[in-house]
C-alpha positions in Angstrom: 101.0 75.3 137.2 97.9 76.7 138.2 99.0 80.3 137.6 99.9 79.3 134.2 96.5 77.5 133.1 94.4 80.6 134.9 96.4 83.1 132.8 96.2 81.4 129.5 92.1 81.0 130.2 92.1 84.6 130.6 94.6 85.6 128.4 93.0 83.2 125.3 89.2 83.8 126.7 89.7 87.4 126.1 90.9 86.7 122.6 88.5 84.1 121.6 85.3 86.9 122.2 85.4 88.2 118.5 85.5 84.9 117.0 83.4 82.8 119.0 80.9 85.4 120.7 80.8 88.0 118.3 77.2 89.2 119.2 78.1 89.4 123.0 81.2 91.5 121.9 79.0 93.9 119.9 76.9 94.4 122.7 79.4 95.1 125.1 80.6 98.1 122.3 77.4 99.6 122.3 77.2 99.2 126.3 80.3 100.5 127.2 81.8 102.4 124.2 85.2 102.0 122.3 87.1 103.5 124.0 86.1 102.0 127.6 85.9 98.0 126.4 89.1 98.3 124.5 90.3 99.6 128.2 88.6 96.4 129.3 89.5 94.6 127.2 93.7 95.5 127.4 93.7 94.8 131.5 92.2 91.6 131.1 94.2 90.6 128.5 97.4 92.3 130.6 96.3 90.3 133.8 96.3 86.8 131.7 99.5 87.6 130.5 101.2 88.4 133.7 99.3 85.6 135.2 100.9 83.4 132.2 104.3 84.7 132.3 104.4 84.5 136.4 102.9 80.4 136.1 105.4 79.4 133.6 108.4 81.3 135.6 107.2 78.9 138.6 107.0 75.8 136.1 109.9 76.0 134.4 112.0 76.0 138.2 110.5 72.6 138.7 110.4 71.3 135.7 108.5 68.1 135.0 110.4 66.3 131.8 107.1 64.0 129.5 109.6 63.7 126.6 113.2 64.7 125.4 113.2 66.5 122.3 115.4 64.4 119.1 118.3 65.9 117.8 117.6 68.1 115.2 114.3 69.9 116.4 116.1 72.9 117.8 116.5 73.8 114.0 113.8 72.7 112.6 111.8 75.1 115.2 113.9 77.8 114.2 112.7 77.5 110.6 109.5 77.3 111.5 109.2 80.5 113.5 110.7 82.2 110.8 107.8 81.3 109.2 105.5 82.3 111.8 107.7 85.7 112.3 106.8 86.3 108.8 102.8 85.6 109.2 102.4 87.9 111.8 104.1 90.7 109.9 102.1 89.9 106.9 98.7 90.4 109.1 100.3 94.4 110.0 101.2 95.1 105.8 98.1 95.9 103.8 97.9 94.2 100.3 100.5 91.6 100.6 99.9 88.2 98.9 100.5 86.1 102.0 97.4 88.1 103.8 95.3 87.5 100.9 96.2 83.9 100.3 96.1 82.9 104.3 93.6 85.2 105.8 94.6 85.8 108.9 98.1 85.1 109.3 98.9 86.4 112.5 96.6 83.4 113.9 98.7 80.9 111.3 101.6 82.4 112.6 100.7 81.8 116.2 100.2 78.1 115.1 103.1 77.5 113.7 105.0 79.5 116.4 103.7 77.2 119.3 104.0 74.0 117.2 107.3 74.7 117.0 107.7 75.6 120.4 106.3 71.8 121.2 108.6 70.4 119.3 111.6 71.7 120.5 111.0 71.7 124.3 109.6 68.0 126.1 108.2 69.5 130.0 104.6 69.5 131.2 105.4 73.5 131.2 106.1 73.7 127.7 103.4 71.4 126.7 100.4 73.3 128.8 101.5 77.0 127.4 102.2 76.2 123.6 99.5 73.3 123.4 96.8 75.8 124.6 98.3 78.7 122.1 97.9 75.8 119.5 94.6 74.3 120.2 93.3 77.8 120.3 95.0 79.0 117.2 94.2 76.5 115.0 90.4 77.0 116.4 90.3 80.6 115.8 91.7 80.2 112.2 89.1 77.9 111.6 86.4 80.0 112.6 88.0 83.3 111.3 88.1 81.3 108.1 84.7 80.4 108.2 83.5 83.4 108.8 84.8 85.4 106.1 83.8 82.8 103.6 80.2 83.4 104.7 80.7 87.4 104.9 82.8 87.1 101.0 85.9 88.7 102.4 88.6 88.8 99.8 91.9 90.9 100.7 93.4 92.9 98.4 97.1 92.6 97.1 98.7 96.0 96.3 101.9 94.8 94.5 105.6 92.9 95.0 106.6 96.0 97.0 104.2 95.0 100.1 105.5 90.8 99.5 109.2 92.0 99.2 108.6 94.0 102.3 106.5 91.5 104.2 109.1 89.3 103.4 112.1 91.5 104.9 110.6 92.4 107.7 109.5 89.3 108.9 112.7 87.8 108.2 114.8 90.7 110.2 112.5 90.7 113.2 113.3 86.8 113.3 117.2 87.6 113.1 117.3 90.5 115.6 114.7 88.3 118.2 116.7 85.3 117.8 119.8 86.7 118.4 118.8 88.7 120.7 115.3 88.9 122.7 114.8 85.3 122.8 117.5 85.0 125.3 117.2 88.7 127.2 113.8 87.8 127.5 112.9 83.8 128.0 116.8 83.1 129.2 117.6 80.7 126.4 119.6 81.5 123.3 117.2 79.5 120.6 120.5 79.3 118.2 123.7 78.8 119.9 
């Protein structure tokens, strides 16, 4: 469990620098340059991940059961990261309605994904890894949020075209990863 926890530190550390030490991460830019903190900032972000992936490997062999899931979860989670599939395609289309209503949807969707996540699966495993992507989520909306109100960001919408294909996108990505990457890649088919 401990390779798990140190991963998602690192992993979420590194993604919390814009939104909660902003100044610092300016700094480091002018220091170091572009190119060379991106750099940085990619192989520490890699290293949590593998970290991550390696400590929930080891957790899940083990696993330690806190509560069994009720009937009817299973599809209720699949709903929801079709919402959350959505989300983070809406953050990757310029002008789409969603974007400009949410904000920052790829951070909703990251919510939604891991409260799903919780939901559907009761072990100690499950709860560390999507209860730390949900705590810091729903921390990093809040504070993206709050900092676009103070800056007066509005995004723009462009059109039905960029909600139709939002829309589409996010929907087909669900289909193809549900049917397919979920279980090539995690071991578990999340709808059969």
């Amino acid at each position: 469990m401990i390779f798990l926890v140190l991963g998602l530190i690192v992993f979420l550390g590194m993604h919390s620098v814009r939104v909660f030490a902003d100044g610092w991460r300016g700094a480091q830019l002018q220091r170091l340059g572009e190119r060379r903190w991106k750099g940085l900032y990619s192989l520490v972000s890699l290293a949590g991940l593998v970290l991550m992936i390696w400590g929930f490997g080891l957790a899940r062999t083990d696993p330690l059961v806190l509560w069994t899931p009720p009937p009817g979860m299973r599809h209720l989670a699949a709903g929801m990261t079709l919402l959350a599939f959505v989300l983070v395609v809406a953050a990757y289309v310029p002008g789409n309605r969603i974007k400009a209503r949410v904000g920052h949807p790829m951070l909703a969707g990251t919510l939604i994904w891991a409260l799903a996540h919780l939901l559907a699966n009761g072990t100690l495993a499950h709860a560390v890894l999507f209860g730390g992507f949900l705590v810091w989520a729903a921390a990093a909306f809040a504070a993206s949020r709050r900092r676009d109100r103070a800056a007066g960001i509005r995004y723009p919408v462009s059109g039905l075209g960029r909600d139709l294909l939002t829309l589409g996108t996010g929907a087909l990505l669900w289909v193809l990863f549900a049917r397919f990457g979920h279980e090539w890649l995690i071991g578990v088919q999340p709808l059969g």
